[in-house]
Backbone as numpy.savetxt, mean C-alpha at the origin, in Angstrom:
# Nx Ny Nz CAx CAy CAz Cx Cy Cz
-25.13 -28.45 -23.65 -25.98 -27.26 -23.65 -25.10 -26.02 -23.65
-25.45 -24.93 -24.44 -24.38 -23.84 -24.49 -25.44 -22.91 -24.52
-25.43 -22.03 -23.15 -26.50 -20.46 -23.43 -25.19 -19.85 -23.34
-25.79 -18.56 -23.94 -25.09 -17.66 -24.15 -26.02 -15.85 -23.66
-24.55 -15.50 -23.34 -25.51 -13.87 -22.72 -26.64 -13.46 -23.35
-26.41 -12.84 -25.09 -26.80 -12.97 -25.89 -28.12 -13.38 -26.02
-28.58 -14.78 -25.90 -30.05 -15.39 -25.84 -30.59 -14.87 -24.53
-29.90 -14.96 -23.33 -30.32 -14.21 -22.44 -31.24 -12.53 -21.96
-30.13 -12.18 -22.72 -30.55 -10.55 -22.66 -31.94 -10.36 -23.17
-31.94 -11.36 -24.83 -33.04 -10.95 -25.66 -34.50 -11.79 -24.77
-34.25 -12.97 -24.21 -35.21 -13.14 -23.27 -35.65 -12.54 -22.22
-35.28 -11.97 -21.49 -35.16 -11.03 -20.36 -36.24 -9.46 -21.08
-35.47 -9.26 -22.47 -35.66 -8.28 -22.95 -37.16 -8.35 -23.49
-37.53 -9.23 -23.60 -39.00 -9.51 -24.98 -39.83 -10.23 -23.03
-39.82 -10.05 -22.31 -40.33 -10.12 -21.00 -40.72 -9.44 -20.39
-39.76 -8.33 -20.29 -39.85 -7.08 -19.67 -40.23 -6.13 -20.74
-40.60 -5.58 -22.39 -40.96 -4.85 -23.17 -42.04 -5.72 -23.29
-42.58 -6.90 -22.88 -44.00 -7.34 -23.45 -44.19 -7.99 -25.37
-42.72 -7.87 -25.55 -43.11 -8.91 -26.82 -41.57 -8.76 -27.56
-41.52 -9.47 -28.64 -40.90 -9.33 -29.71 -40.21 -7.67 -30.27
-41.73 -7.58 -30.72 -40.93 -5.91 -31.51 -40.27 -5.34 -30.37
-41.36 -5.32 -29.37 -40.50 -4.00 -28.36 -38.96 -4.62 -27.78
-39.02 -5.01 -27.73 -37.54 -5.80 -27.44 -36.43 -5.54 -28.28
-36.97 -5.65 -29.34 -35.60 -5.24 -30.91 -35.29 -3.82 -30.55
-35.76 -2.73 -30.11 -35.32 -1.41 -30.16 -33.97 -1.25 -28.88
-35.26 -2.18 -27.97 -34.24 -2.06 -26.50 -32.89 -2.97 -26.44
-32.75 -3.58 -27.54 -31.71 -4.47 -27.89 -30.87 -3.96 -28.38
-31.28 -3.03 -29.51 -30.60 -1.88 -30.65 -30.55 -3.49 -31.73
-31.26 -4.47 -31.87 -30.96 -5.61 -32.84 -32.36 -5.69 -33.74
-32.58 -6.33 -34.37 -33.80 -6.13 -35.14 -34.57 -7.23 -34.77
-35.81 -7.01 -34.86 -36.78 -8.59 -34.25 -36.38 -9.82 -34.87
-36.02 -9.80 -35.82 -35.66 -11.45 -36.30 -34.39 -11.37 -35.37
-33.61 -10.52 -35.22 -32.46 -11.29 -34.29 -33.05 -11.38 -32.62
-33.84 -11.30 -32.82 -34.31 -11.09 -30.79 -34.88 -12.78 -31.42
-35.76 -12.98 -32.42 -36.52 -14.25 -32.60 -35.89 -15.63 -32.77
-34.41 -15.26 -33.08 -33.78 -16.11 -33.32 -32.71 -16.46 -32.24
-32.30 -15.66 -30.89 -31.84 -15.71 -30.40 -32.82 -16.30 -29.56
-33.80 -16.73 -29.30 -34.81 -17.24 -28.19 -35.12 -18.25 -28.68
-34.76 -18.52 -30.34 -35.18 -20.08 -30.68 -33.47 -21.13 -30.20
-32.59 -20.09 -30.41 -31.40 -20.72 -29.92 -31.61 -21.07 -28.16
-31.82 -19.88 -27.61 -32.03 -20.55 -26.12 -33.17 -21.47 -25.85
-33.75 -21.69 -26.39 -35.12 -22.85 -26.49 -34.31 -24.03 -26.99
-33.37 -23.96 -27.87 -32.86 -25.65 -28.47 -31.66 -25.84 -27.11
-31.19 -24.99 -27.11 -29.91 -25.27 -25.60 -30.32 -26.11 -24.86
-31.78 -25.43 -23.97 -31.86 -25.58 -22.53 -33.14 -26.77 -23.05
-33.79 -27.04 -23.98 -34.17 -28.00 -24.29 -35.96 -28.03 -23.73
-36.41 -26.58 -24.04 -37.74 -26.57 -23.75 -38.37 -25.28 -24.15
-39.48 -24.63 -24.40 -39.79 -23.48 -24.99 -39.74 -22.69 -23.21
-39.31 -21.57 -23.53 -39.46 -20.59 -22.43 -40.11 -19.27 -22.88
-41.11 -18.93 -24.24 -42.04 -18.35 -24.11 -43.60 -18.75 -24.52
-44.72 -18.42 -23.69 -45.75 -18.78 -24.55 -46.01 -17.43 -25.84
-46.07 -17.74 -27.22 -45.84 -16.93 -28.17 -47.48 -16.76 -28.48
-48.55 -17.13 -28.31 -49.84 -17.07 -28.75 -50.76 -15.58 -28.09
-51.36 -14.73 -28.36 -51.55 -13.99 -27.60 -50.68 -13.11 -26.93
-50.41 -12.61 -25.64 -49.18 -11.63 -24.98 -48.79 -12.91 -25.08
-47.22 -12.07 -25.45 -46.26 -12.67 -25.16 -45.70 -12.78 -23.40
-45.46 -14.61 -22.97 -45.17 -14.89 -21.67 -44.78 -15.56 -21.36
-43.86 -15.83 -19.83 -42.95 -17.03 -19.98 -43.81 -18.01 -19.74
-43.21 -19.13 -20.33 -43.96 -20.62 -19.62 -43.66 -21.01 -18.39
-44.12 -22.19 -18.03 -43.65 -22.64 -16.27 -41.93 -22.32 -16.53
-41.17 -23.19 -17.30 -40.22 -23.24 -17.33 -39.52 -21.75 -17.47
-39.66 -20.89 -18.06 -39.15 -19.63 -18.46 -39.53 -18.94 -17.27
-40.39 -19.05 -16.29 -40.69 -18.47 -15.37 -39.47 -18.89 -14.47
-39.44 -19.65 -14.13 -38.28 -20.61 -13.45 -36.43 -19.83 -14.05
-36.87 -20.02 -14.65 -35.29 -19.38 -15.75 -35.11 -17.75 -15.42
-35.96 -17.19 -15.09 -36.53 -15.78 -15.44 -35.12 -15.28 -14.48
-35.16 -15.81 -13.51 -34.57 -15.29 -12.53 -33.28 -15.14 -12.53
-32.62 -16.65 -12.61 -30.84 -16.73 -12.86 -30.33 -16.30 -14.05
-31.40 -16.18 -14.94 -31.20 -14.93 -16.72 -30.91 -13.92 -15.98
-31.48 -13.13 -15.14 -31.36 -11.81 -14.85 -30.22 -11.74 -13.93
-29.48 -12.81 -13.21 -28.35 -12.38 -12.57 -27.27 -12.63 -13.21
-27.80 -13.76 -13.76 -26.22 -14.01 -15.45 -25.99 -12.76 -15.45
-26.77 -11.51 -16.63 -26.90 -10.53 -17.00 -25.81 -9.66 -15.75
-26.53 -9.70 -14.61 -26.19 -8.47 -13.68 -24.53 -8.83 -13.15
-24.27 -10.38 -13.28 -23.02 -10.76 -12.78 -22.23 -10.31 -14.47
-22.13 -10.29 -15.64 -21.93 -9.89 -16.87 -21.43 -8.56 -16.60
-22.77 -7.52 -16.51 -22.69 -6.70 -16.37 -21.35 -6.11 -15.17
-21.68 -6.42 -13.73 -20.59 -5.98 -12.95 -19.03 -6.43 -13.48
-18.99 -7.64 -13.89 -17.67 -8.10 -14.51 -17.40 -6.89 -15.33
-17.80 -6.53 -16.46 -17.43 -5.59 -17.52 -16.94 -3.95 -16.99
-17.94 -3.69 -15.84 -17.98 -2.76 -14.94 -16.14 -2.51 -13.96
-15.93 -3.99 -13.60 -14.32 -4.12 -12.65 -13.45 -4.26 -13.61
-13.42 -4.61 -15.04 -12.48 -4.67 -16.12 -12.36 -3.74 -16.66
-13.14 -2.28 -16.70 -13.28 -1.32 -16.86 -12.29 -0.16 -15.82
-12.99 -0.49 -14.63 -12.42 0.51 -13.15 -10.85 -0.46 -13.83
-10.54 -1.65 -13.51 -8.89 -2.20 -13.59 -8.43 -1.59 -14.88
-8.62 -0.83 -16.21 -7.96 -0.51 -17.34 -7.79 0.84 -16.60
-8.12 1.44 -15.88 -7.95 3.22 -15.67 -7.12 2.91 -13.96
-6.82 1.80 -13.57 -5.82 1.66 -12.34 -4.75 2.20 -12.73
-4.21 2.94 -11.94 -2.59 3.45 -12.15 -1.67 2.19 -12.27
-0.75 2.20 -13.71 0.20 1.77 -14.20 1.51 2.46 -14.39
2.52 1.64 -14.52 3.45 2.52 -14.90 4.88 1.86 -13.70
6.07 2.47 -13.92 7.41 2.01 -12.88 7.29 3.25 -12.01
7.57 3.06 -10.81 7.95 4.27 -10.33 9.12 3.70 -9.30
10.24 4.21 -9.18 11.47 4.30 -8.27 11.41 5.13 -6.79
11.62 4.24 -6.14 10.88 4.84 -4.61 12.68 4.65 -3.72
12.90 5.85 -3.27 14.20 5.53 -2.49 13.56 5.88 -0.91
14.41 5.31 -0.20 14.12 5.83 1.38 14.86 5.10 2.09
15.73 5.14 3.76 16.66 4.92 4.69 16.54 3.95 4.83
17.50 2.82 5.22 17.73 1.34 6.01 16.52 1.33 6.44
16.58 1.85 7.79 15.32 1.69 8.93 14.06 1.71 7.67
13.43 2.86 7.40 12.57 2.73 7.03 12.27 1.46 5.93
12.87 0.93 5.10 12.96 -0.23 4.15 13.09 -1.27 4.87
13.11 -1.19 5.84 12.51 -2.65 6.59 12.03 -2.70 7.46
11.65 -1.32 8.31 10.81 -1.77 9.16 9.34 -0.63 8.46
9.04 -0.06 8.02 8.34 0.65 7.43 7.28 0.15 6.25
8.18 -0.08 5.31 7.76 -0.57 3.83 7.41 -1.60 3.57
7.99 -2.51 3.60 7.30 -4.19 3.36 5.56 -4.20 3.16
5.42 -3.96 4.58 3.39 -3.98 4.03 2.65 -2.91 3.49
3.75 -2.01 3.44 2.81 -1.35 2.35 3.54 -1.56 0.80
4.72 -2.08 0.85 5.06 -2.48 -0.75 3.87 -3.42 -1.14
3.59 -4.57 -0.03 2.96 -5.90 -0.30 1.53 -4.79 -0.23
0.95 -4.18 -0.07 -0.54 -3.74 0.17 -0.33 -2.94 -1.94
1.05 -2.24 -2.29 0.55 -1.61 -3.24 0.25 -2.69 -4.42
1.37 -3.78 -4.17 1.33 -4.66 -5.08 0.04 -5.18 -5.36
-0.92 -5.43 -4.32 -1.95 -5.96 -4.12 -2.88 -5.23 -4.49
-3.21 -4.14 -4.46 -3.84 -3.46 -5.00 -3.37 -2.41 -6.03
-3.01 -2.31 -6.78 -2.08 -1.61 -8.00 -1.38 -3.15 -8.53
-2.31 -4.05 -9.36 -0.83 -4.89 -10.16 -0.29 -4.22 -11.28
-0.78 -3.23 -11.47 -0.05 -2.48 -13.08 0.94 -1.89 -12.68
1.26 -1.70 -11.39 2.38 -0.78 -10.83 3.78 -1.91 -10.65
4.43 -1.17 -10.87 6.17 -1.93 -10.74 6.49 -0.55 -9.69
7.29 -1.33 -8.96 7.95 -0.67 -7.64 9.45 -1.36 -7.50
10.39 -0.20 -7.70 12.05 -0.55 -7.68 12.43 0.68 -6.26
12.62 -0.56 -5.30 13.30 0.35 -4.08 14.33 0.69 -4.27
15.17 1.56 -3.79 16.10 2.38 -3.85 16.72 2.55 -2.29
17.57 1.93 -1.56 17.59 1.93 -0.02 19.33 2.89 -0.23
18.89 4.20 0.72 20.49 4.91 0.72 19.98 5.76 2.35
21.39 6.79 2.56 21.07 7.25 3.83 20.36 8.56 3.26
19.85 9.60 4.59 18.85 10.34 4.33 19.44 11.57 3.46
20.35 12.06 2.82 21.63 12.49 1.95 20.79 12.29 0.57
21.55 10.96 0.77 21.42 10.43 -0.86 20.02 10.42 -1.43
19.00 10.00 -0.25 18.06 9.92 -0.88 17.08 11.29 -1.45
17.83 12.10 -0.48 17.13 13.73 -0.80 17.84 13.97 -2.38
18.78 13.64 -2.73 19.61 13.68 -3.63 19.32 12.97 -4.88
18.98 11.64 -4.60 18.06 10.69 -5.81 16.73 11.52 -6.21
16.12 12.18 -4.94 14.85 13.02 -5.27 15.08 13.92 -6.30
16.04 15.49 -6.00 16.03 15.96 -6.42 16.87 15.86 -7.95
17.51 14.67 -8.21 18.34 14.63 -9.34 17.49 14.03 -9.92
16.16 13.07 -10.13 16.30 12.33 -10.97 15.71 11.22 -10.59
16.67 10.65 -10.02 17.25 9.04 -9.94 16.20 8.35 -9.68
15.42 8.91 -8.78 14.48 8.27 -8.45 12.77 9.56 -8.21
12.06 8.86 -8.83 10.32 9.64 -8.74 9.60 10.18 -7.65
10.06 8.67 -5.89 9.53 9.33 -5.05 10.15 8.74 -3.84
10.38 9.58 -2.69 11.21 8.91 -1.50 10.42 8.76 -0.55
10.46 8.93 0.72 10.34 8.82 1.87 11.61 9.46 2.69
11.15 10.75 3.05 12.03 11.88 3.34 11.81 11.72 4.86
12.79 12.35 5.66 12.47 11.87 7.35 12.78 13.57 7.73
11.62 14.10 8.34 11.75 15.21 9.07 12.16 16.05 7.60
11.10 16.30 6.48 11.73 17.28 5.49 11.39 18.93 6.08
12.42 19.12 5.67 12.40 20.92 5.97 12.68 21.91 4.36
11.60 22.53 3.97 10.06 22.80 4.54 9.70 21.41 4.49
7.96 21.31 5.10 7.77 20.11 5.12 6.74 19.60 4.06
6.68 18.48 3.51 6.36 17.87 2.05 6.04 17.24 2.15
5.06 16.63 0.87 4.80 15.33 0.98 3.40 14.54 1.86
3.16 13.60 2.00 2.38 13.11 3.28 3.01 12.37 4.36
2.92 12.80 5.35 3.35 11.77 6.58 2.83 10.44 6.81
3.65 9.52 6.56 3.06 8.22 6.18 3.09 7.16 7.72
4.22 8.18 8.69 4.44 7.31 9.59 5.41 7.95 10.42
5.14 7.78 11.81 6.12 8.51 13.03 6.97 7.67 13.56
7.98 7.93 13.91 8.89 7.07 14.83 10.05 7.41 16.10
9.72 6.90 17.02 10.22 7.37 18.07 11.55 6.83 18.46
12.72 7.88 19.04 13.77 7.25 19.20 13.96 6.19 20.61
14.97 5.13 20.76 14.63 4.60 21.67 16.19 4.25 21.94
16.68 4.29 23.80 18.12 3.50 23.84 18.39 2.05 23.40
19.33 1.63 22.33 19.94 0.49 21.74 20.30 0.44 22.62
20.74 -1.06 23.72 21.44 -1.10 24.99 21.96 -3.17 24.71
22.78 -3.50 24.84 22.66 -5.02 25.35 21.50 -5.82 25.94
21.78 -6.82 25.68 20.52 -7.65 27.05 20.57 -7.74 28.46
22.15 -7.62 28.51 22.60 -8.06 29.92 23.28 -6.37 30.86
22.46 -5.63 29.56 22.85 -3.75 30.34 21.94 -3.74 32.04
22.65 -2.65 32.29 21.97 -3.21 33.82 20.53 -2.12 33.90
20.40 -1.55 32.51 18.83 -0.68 32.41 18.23 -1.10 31.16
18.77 -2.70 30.52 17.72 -3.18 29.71 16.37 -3.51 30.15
16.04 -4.08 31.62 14.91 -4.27 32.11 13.96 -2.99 32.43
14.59 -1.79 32.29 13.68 -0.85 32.80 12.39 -0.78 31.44
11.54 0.00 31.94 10.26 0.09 31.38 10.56 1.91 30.16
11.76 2.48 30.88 11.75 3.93 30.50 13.24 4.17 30.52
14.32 5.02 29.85 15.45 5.32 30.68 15.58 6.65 30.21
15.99 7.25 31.17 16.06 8.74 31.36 17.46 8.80 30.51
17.62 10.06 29.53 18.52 10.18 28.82 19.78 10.95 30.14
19.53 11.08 30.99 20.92 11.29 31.56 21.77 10.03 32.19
20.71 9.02 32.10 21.16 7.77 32.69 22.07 7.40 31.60
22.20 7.74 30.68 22.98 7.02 29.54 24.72 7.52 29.48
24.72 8.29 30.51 25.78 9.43 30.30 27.22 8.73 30.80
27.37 7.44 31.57 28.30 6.70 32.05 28.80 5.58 31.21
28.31 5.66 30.05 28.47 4.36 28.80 29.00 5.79 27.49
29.84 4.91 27.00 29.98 5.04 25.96 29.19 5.39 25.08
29.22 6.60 24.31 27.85 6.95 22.86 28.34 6.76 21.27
27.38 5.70 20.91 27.58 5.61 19.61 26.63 6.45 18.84
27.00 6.93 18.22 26.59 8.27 17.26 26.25 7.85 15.56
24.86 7.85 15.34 25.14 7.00 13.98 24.41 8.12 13.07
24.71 8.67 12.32 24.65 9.96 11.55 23.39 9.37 10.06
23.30 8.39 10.20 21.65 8.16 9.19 20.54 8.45 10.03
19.35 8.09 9.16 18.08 8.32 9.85 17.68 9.18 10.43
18.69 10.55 10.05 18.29 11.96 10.77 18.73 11.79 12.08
19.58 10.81 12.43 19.53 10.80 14.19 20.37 12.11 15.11
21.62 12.53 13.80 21.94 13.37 14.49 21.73 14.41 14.88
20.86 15.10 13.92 20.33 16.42 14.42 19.47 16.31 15.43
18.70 15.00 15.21 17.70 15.42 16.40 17.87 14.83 17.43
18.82 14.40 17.89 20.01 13.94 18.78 20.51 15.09 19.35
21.02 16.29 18.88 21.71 16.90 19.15 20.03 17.62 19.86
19.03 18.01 19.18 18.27 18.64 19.72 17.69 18.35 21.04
17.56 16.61 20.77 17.25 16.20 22.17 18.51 16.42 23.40
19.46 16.71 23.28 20.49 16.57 24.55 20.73 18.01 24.69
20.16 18.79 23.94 20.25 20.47 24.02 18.89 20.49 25.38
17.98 20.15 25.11 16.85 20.32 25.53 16.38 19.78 26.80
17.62 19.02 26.93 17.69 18.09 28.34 18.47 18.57 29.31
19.42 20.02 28.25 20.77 20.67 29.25 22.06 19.79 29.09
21.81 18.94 28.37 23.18 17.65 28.78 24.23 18.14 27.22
25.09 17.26 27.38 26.24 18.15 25.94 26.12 16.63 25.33
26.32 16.27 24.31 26.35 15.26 23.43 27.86 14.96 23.02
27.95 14.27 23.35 29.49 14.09 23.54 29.76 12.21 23.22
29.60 12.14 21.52 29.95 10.70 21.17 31.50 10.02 21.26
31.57 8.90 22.06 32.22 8.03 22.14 32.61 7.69 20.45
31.94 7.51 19.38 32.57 7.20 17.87 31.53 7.36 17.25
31.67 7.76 15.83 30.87 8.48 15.21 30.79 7.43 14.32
29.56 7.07 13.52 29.06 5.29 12.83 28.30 6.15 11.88
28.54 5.82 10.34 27.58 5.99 9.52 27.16 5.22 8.81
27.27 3.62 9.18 26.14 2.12 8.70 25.80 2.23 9.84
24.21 1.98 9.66 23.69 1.26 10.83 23.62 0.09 11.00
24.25 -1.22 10.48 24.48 -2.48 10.81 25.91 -2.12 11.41
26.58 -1.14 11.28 28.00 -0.97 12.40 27.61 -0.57 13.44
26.52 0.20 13.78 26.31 0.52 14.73 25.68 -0.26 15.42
24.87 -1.65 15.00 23.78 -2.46 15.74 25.30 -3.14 16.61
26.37 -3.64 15.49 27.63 -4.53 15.86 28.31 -4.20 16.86
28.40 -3.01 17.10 29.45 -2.34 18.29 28.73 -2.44 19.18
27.52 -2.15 19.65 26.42 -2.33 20.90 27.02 -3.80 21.41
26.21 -4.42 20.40 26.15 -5.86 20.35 27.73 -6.24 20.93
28.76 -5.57 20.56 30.59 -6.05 21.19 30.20 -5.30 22.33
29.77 -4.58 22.93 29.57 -4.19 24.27 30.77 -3.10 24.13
30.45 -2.16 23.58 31.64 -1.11 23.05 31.01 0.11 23.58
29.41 -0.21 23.81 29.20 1.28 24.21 27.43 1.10 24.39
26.56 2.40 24.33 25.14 2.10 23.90 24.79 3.13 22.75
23.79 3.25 22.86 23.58 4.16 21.54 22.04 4.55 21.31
21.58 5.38 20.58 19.70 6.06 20.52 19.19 6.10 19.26
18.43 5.29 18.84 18.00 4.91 17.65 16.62 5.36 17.06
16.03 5.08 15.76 14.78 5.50 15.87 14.14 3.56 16.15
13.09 4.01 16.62 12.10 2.73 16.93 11.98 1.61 15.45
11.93 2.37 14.25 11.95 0.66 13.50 13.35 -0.18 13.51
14.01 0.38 13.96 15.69 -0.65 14.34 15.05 -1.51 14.83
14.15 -1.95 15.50 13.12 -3.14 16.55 13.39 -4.27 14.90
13.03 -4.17 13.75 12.94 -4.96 12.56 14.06 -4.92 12.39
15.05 -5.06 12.71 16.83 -4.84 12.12 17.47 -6.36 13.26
16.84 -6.09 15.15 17.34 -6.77 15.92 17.14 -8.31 15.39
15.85 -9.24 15.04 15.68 -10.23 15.14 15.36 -10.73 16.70
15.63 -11.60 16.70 15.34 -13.01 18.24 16.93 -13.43 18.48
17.04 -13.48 19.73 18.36 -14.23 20.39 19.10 -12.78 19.87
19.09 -11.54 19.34 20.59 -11.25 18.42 21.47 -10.41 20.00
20.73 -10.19 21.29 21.85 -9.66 22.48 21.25 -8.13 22.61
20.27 -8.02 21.83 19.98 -6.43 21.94 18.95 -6.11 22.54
18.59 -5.18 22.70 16.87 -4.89 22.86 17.03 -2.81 23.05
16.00 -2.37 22.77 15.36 -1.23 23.07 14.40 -1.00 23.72
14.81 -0.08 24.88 14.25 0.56 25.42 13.85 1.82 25.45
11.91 2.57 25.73 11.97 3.51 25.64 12.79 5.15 26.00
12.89 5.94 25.51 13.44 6.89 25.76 12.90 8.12 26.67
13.19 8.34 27.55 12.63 10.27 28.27 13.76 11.32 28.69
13.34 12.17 28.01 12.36 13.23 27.31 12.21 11.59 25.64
10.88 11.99 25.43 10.80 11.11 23.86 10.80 12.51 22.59
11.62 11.81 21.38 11.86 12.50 21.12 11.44 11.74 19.68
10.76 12.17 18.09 10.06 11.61 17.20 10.61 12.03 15.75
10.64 11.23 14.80 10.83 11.77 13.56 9.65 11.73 12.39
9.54 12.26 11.48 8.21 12.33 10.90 9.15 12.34 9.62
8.00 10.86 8.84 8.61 10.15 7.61 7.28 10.08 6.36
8.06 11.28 5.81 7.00 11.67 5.30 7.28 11.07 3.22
6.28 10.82 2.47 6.58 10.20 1.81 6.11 11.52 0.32
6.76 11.11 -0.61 7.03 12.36 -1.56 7.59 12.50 -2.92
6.95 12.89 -3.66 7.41 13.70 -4.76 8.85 14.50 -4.93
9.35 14.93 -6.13 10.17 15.96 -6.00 9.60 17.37 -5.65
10.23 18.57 -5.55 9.26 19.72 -4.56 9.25 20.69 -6.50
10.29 20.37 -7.40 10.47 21.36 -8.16 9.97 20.89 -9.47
8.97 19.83 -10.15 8.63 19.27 -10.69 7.38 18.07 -10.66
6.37 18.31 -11.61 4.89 17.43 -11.38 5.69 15.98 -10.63
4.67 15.24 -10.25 5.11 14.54 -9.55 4.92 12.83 -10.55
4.92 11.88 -10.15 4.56 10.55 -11.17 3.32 10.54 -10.43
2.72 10.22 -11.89 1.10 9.77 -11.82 0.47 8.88 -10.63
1.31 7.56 -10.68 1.20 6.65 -9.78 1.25 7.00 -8.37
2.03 8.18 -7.86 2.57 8.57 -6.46 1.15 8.92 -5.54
-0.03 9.40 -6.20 -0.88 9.89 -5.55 -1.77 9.00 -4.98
-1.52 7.60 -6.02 -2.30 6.56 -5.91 -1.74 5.77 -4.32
-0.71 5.81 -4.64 0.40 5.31 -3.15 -0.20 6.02 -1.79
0.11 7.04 -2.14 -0.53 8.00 -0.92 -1.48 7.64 -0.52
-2.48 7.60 -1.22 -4.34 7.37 -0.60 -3.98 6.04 -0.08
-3.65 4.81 -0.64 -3.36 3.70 -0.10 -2.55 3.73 1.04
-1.65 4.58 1.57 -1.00 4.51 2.71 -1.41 5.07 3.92
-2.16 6.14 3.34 -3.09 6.74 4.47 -4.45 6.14 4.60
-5.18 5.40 3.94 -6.11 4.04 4.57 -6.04 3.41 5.55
């Protein structure tokens, strides 16, 4: 048995207009094709489904049919409707740069959320420190970053993050619940100059009265997780380093007071339209 939309519609159609002729207009087909498309769904399904004598009407059987005809149709219809909305989805590559921290503890679910919703979109990360990536922005290199604390400020804020003390397991203020940034002042400071930490490092120990005074100055932050970890010193991080530690790795973070936050805001270039696709990102990230 093979129905087809086609025989459908024109049944549905010569049902609801009350016959034949009226049906051919609402079809845009001419009555022999409405007549012939109902003799085809009559040989398919293997029974007449109109009475033709008098008004035109369904029989028992066509009455019966009447119904799952009309959702064929409406399930047809919505299909054509989502293949439609999916041809006008944003397509296209776009090059997205942004910091260690943020590329792994940040991005992942929302790479996996754009993929998922945007498959026309291609996404090429770009992972550098907060420098380069202002630098990929404005050169070129890349369409759209994830800027941390931009000045002026740009873009949408996609996500906050708070700094927290990197300390050992076996530090004797890993168990605390809080540690006061003057408590940190008898250890060694590792100073790690990505992720914006230093300026606002420096702001936080201005603001506390205390002088900032690093023990060694680190610009990987996998050198800086390593030296903690050798018990070389401690150090103040932003909060997605938590996705960097793992299980068993000897580390842990603890909150920080005074707390002190960075705002990671995600973006366009400031001196040029932006990629088509970028706006689409946005609404999806702020969902």
């Amino acid at each position: 048995m093979t129905v087809n939309l086609a025989q459908l519609r024109a049944f549905v159609a010569v049902v609801d207009e009350g016959g034949f002729g009226a049906a051919a207009p609402a079809l845009g087909i001419s009555q022999s094709a409405v007549s012939h498309a109902i003799a085809a769904l009559e040989r398919s399904v293997g029974a007449p489904v109109l009475h033709r004598s008098g008004t035109v009407r369904p029989t028992s059987f066509g009455s019966r049919l009447l119904g799952p005809a009309r959702d064929a149709i409406a399930a047809a219809e919505a299909i054509t409707d989502l293949a439609a909305e999916q041809s006008r989805s944003p397509a296209g590559l776009l090059r997205l740069a942004a910091p260690p921290s943020v590329c792994q503890g940040l991005l992942p679910p929302l790479l996996a959320r754009w993929m998922a919703e945007f498959p026309r979109v291609t996404i090429r990360l770009f992972e550098g420190e907060d420098d380069e990536v202002a630098d990929w922005l404005r050169s070129g290199t890349v369409e759209a970053a994830v800027l941390v604390n931009p000045d002026p400020p740009q873009g949408t804020v996609i996500g906050t993050d708070t700094f927290q003390a990197l300390l050992r397991t076996d530090h004797p203020l890993a168990g605390e619940t809080e540690v006061d940034i003057a408590d940190l002042a008898d250890d060694p400071l590792l100073l790690c100059s990505c992720g914006g930490c230093e300026r606002q490092l420096r702001d936080l120990y201005s603001r506390a009265g205390l002088r900032l005074a690093p023990a060694h100055w680190i610009s990987e932050l996998t050198t800086q997780l390593a030296m903690v970890r050798s018990g070389l010193g401690v150090s103040i991080v932003p909060g997605l380093v938590q996705s960097m530690l793992g299980d068993g790795e000897g580390l842990v973070l603890v909150p920080l007071r005074p707390t002190v936050s960075r705002r990671l805001a995600l973006t366009g270039p400031a001196d040029r339209p932006w990629h088509p696709v970028l706006a689409a990102l946005i609404g999806s990230a702020e969902a």
